[in-house]
mmCIF file as gemmi writes it, N, C-alpha and C atoms, coordinates in Angstrom:
data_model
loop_
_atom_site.group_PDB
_atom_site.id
_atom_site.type_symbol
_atom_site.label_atom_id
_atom_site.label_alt_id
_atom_site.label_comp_id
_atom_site.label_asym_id
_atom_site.label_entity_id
_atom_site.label_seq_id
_atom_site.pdbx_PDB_ins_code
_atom_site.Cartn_x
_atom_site.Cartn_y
_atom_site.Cartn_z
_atom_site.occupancy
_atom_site.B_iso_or_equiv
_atom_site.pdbx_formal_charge
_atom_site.auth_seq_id
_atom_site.auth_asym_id
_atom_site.pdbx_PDB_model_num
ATOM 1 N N . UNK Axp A 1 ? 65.961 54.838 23.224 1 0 ? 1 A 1
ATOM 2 C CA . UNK Axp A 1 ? 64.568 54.469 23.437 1 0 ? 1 A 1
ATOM 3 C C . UNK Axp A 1 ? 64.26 54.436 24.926 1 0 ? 1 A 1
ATOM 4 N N . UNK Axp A 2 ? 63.056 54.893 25.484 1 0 ? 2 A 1
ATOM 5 C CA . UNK Axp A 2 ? 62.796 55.091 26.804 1 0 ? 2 A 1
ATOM 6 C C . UNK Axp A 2 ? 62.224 53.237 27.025 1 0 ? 2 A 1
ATOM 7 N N . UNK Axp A 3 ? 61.836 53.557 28.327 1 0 ? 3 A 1
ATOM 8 C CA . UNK Axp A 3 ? 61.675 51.965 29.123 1 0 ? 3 A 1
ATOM 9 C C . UNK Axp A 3 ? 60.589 51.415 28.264 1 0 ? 3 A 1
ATOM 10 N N . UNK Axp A 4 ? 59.254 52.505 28.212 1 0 ? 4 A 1
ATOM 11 C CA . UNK Axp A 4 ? 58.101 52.187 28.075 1 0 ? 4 A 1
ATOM 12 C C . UNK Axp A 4 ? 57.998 51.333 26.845 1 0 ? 4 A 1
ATOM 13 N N . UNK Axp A 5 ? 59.122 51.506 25.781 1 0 ? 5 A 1
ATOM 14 C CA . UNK Axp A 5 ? 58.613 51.695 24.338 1 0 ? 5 A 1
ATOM 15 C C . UNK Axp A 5 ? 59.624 50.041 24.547 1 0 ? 5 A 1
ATOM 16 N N . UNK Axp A 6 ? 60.605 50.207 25.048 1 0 ? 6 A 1
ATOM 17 C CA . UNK Axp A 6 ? 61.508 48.526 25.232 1 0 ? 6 A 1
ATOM 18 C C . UNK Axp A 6 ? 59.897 47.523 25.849 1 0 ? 6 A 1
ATOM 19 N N . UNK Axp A 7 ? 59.695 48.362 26.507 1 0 ? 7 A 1
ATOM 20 C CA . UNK Axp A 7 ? 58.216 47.298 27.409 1 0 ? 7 A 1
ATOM 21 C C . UNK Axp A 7 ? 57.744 46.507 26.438 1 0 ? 7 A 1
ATOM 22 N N . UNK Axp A 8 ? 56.91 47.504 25.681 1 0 ? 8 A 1
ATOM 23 C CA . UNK Axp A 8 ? 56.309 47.565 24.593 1 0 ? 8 A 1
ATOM 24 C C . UNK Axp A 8 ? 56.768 46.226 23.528 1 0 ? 8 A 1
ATOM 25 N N . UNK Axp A 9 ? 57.625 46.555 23.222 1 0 ? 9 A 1
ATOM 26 C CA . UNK Axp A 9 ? 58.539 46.363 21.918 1 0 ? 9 A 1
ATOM 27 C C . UNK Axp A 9 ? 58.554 44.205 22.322 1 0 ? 9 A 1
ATOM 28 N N . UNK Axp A 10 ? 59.184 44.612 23.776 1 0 ? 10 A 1
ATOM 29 C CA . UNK Axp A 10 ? 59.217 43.015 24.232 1 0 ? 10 A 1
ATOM 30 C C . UNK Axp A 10 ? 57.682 42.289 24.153 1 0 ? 10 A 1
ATOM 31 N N . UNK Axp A 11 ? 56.88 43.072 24.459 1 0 ? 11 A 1
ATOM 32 C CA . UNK Axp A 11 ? 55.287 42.327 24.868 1 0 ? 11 A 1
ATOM 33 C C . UNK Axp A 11 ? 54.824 42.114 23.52 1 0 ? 11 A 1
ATOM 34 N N . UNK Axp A 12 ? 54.853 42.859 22.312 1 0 ? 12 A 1
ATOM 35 C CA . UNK Axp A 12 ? 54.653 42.401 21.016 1 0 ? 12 A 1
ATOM 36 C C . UNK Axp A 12 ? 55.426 41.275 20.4 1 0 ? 12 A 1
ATOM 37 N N . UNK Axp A 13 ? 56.433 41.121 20.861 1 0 ? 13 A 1
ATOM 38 C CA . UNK Axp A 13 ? 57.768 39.766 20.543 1 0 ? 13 A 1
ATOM 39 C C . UNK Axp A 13 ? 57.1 38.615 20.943 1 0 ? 13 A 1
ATOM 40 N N . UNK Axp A 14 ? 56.97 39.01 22.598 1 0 ? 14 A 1
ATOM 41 C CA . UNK Axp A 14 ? 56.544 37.762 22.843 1 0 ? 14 A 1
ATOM 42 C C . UNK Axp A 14 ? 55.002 37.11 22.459 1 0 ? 14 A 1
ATOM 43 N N . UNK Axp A 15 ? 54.163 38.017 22.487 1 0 ? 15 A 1
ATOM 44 C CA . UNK Axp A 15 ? 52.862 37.63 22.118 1 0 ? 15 A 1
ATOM 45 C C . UNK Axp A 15 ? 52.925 36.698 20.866 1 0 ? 15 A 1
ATOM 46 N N . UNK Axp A 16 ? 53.74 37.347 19.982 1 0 ? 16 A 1
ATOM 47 C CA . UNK Axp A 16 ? 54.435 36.895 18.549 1 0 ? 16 A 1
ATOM 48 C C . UNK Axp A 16 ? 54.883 35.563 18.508 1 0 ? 16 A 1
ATOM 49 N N . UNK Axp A 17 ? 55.843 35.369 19.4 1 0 ? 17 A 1
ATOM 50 C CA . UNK Axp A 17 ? 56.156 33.93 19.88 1 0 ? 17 A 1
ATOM 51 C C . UNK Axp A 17 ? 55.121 32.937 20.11 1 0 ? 17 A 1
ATOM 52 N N . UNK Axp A 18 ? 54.281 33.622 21.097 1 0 ? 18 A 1
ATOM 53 C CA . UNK Axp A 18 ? 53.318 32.881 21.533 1 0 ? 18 A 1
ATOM 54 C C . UNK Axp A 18 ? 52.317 32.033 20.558 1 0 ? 18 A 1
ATOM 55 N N . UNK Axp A 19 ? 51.999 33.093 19.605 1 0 ? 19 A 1
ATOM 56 C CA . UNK Axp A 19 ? 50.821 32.824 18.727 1 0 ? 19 A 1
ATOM 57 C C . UNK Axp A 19 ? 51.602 31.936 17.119 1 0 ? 19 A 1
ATOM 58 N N . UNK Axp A 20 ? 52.471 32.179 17.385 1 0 ? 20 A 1
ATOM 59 C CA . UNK Axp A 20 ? 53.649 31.175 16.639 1 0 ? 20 A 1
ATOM 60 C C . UNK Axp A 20 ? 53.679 29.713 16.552 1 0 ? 20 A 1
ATOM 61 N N . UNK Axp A 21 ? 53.652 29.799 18.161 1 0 ? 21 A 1
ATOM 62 C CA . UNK Axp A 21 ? 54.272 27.959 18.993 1 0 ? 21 A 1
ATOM 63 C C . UNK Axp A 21 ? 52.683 27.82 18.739 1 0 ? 21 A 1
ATOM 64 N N . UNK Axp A 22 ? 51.519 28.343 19.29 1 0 ? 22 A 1
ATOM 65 C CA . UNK Axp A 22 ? 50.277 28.169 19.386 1 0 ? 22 A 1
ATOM 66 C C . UNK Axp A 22 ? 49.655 27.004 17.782 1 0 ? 22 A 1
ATOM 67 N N . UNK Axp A 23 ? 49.741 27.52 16.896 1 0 ? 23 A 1
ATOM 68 C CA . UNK Axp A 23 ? 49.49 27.439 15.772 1 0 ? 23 A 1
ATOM 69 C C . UNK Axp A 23 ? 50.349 26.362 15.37 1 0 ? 23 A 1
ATOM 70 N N . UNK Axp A 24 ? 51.41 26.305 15.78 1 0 ? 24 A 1
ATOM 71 C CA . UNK Axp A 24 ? 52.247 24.925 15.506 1 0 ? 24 A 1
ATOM 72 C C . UNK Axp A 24 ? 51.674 23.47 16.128 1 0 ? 24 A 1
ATOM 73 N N . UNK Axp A 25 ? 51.413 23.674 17.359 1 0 ? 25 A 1
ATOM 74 C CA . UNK Axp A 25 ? 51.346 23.03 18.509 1 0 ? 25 A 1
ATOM 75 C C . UNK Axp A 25 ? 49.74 22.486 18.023 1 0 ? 25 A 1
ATOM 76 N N . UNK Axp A 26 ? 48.684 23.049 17.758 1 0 ? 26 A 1
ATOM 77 C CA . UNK Axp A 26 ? 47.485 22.951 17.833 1 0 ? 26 A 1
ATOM 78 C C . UNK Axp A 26 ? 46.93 22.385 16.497 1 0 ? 26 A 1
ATOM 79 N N . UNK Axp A 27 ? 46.356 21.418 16.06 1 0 ? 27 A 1
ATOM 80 C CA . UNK Axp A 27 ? 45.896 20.516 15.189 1 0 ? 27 A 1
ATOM 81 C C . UNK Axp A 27 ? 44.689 19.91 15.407 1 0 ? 27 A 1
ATOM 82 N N . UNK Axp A 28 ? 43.61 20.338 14.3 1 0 ? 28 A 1
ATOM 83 C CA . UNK Axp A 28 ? 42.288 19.588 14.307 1 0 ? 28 A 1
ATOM 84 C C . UNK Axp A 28 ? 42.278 18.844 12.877 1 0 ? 28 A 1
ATOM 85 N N . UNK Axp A 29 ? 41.385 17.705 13.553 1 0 ? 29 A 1
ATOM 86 C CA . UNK Axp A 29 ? 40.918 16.937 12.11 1 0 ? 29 A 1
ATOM 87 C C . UNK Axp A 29 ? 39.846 16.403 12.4 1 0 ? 29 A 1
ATOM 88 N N . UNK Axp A 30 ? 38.793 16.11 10.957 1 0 ? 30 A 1
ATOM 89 C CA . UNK Axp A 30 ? 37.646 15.533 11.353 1 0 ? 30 A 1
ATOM 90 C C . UNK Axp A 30 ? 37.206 14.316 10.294 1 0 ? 30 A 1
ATOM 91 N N . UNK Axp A 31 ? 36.225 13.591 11.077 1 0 ? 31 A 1
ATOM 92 C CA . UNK Axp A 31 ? 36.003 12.825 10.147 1 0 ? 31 A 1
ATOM 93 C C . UNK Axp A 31 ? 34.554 12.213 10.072 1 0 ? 31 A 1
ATOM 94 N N . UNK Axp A 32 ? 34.254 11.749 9.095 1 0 ? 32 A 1
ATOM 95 C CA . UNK Axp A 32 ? 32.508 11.728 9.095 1 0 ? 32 A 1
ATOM 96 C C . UNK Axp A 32 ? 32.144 10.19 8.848 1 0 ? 32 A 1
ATOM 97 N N . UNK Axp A 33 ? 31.164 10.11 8.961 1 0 ? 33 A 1
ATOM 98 C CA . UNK Axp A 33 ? 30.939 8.985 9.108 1 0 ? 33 A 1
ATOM 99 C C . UNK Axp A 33 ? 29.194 8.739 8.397 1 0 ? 33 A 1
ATOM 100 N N . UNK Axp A 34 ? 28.534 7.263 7.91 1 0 ? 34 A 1
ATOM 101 C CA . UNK Axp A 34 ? 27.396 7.15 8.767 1 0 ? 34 A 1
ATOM 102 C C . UNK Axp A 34 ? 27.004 6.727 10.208 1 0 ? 34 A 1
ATOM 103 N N . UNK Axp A 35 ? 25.147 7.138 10.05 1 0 ? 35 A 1
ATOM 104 C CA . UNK Axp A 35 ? 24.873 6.556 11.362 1 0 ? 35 A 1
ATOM 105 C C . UNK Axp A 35 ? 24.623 4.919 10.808 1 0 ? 35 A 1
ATOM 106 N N . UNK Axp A 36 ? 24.622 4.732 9.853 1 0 ? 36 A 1
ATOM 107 C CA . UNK Axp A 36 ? 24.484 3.271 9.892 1 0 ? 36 A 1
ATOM 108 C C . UNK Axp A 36 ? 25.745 2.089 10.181 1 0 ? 36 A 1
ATOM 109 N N . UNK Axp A 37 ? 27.024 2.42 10.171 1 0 ? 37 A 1
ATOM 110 C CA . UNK Axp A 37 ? 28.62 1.961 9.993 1 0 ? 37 A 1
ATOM 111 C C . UNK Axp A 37 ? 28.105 1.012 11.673 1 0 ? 37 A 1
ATOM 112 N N . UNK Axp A 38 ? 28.818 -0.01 11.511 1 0 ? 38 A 1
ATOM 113 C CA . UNK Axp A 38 ? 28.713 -0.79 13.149 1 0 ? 38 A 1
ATOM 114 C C . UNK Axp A 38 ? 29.56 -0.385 13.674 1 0 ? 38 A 1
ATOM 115 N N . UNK Axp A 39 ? 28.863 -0.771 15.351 1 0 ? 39 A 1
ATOM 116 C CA . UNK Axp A 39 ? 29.775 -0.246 16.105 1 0 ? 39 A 1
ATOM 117 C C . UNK Axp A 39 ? 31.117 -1.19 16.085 1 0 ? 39 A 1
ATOM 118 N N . UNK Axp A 40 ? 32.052 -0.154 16.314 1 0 ? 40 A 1
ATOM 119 C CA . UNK Axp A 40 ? 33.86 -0.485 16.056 1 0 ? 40 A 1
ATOM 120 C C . UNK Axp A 40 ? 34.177 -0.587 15.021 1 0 ? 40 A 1
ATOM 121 N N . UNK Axp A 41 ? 33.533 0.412 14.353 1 0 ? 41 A 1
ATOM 122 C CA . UNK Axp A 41 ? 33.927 0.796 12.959 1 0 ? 41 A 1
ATOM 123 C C . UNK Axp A 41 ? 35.334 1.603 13.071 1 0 ? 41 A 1
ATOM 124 N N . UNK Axp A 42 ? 36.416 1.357 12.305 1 0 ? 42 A 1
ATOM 125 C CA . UNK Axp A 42 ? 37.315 2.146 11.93 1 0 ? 42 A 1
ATOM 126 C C . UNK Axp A 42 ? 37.097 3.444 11.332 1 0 ? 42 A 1
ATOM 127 N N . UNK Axp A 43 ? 36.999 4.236 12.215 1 0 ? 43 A 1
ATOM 128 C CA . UNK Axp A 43 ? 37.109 5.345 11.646 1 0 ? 43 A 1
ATOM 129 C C . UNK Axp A 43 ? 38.394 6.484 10.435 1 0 ? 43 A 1
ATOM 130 N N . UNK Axp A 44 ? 39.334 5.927 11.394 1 0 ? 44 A 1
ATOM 131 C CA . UNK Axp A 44 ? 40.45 6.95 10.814 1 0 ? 44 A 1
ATOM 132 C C . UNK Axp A 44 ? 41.882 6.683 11.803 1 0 ? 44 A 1
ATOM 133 N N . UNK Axp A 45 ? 43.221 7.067 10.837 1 0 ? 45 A 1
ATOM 134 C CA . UNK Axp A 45 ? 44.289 6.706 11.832 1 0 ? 45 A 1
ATOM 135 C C . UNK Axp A 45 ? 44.723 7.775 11.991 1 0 ? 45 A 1
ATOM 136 N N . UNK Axp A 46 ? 43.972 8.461 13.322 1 0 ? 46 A 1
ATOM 137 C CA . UNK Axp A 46 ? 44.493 10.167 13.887 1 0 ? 46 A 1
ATOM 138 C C . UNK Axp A 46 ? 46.041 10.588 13.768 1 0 ? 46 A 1
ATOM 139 N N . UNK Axp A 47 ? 46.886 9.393 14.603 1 0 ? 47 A 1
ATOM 140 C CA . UNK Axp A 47 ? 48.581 9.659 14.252 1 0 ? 47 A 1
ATOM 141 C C . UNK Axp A 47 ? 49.18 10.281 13.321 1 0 ? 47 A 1
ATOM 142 N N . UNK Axp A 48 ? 48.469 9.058 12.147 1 0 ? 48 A 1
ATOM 143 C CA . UNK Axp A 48 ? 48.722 9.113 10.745 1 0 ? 48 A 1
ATOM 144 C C . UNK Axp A 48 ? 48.573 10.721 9.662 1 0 ? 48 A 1
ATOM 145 N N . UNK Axp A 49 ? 47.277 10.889 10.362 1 0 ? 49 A 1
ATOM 146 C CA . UNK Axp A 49 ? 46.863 12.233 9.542 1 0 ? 49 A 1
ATOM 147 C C . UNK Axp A 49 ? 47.345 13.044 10.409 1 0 ? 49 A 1
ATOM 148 N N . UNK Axp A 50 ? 47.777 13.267 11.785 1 0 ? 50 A 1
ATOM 149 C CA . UNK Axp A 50 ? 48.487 14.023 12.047 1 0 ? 50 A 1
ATOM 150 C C . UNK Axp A 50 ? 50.054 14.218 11.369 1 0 ? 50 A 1
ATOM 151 N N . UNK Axp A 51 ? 50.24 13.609 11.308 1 0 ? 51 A 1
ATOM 152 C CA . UNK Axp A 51 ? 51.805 13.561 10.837 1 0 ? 51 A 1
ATOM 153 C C . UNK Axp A 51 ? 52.459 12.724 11.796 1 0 ? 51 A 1
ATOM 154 N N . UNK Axp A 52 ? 52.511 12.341 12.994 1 0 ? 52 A 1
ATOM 155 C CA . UNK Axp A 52 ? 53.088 12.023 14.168 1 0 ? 52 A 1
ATOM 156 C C . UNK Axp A 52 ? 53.669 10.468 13.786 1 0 ? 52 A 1
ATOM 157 N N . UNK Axp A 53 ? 54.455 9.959 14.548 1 0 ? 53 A 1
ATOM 158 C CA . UNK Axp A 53 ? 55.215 8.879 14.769 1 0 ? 53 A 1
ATOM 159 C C . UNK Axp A 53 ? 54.509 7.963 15.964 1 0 ? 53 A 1
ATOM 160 N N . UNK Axp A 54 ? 54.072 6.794 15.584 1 0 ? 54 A 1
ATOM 161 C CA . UNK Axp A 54 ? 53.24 6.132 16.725 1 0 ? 54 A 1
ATOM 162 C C . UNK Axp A 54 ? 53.779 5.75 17.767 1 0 ? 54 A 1
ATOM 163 N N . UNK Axp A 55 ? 55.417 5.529 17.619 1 0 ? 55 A 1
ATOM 164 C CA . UNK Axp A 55 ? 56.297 5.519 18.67 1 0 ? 55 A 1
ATOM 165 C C . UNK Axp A 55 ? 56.096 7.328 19.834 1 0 ? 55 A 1
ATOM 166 N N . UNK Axp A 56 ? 55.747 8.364 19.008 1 0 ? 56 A 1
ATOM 167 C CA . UNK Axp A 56 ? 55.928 9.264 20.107 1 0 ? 56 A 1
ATOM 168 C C . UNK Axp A 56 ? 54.596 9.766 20.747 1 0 ? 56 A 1
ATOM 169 N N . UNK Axp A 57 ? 53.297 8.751 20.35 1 0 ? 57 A 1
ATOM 170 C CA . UNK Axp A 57 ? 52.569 9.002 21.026 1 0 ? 57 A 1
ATOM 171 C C . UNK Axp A 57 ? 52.49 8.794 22.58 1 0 ? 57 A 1
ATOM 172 N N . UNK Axp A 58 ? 53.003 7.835 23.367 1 0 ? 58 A 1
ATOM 173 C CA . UNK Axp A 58 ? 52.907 7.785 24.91 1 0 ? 58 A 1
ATOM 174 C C . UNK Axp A 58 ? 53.948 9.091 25.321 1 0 ? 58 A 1
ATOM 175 N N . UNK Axp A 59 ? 55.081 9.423 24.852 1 0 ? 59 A 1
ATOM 176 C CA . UNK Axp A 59 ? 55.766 10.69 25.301 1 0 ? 59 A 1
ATOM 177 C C . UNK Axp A 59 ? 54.473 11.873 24.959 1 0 ? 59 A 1
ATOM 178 N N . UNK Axp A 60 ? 53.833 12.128 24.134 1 0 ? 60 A 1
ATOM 179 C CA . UNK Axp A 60 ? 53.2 13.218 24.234 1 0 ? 60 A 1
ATOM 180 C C . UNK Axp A 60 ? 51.933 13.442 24.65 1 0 ? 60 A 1
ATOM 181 N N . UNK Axp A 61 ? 51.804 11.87 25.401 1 0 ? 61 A 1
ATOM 182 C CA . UNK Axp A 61 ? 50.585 12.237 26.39 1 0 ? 61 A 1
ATOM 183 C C . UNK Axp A 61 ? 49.392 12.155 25.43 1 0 ? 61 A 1
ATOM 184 N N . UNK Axp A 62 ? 49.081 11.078 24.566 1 0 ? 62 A 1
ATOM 185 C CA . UNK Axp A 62 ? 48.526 11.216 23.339 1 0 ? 62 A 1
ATOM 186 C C . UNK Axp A 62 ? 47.039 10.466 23.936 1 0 ? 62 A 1
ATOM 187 N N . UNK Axp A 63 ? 45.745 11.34 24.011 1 0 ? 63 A 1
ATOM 188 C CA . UNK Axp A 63 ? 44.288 10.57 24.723 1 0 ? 63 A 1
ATOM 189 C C . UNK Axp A 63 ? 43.495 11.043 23.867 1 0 ? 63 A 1
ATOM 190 N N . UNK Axp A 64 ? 42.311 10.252 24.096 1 0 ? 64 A 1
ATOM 191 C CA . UNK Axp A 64 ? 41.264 10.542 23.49 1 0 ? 64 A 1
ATOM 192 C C . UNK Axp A 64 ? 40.297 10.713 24.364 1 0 ? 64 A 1
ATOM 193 N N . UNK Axp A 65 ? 39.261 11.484 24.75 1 0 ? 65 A 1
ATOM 194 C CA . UNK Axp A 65 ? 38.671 12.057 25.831 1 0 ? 65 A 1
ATOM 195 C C . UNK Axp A 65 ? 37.355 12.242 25.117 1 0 ? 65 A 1
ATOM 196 N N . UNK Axp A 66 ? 35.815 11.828 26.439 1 0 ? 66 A 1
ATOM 197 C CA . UNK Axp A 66 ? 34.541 12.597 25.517 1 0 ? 66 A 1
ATOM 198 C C . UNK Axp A 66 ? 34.487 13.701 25.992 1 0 ? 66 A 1
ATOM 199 N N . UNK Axp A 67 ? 33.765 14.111 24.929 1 0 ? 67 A 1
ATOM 200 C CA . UNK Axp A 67 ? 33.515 16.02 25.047 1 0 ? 67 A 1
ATOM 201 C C . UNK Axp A 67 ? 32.591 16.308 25.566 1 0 ? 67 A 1
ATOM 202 N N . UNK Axp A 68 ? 31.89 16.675 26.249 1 0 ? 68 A 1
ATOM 203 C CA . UNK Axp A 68 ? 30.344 16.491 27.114 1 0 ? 68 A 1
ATOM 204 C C . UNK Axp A 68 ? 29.355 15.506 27.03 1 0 ? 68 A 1
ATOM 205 N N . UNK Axp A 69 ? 28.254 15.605 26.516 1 0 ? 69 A 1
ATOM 206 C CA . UNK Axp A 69 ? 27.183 14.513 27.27 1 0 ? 69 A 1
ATOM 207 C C . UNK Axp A 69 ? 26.906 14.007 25.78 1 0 ? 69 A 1
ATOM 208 N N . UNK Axp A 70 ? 27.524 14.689 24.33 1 0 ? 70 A 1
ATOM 209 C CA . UNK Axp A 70 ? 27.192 14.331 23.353 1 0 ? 70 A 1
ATOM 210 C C . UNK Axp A 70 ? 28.185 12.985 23 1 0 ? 70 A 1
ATOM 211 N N . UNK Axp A 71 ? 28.095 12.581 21.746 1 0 ? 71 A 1
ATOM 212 C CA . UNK Axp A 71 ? 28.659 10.995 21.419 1 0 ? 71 A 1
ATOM 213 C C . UNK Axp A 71 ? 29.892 11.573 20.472 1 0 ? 71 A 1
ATOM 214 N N . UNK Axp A 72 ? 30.176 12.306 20.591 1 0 ? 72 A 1
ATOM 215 C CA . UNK Axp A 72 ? 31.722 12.978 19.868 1 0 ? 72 A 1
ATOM 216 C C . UNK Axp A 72 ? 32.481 12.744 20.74 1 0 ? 72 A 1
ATOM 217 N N . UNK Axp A 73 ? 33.992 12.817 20.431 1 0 ? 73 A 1
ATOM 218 C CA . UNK Axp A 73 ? 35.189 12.889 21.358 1 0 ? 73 A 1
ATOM 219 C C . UNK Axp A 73 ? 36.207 13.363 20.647 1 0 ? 73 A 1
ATOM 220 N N . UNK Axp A 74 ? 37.624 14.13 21.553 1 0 ? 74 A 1
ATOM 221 C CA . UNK Axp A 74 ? 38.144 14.899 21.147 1 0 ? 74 A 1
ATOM 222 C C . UNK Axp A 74 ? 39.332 13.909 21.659 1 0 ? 74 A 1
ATOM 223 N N . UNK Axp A 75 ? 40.526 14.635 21.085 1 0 ? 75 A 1
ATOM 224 C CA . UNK Axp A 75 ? 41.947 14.264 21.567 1 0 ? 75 A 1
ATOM 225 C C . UNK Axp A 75 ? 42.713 15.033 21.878 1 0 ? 75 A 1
């Protein structure tokens, strides 16, 4: 096999890899609510429905952040 086609051959592997770990790594969930619920309403236990261990949330850097100027927030 010439260089080009090894080039090749590697850049499809890895992309492969990539979109692999990607899809592993990456997790959404949502949850609804009313507008009437008071505020500090329990919404939901994100950890939980993730699958995750509440012990390994500070190792993985685990936040909750707002998402622009709207009243949603992401993690």
């Amino acid at each position: 096999l010439g260089v080009g086609v090894l080039e090749k051959k590697n850049a499809a592997l890895l992309s492969l890899r990539f979109t692999c770990l990607w899809s592993v790594s990456a997790a959404q969930i949502r949850y609804s609510i009313a507008e009437e619920v008071k505020e500090g309403t329990a919404v939901g236990n994100t950890a939980k429905d993730l699958g995750l261990e509440k012990n390994s949330l500070k190792v993985r850097k685990y936040r909750i952040g707002s998402g622009g100027t709207d009243s949603l927030f992401h993690v």
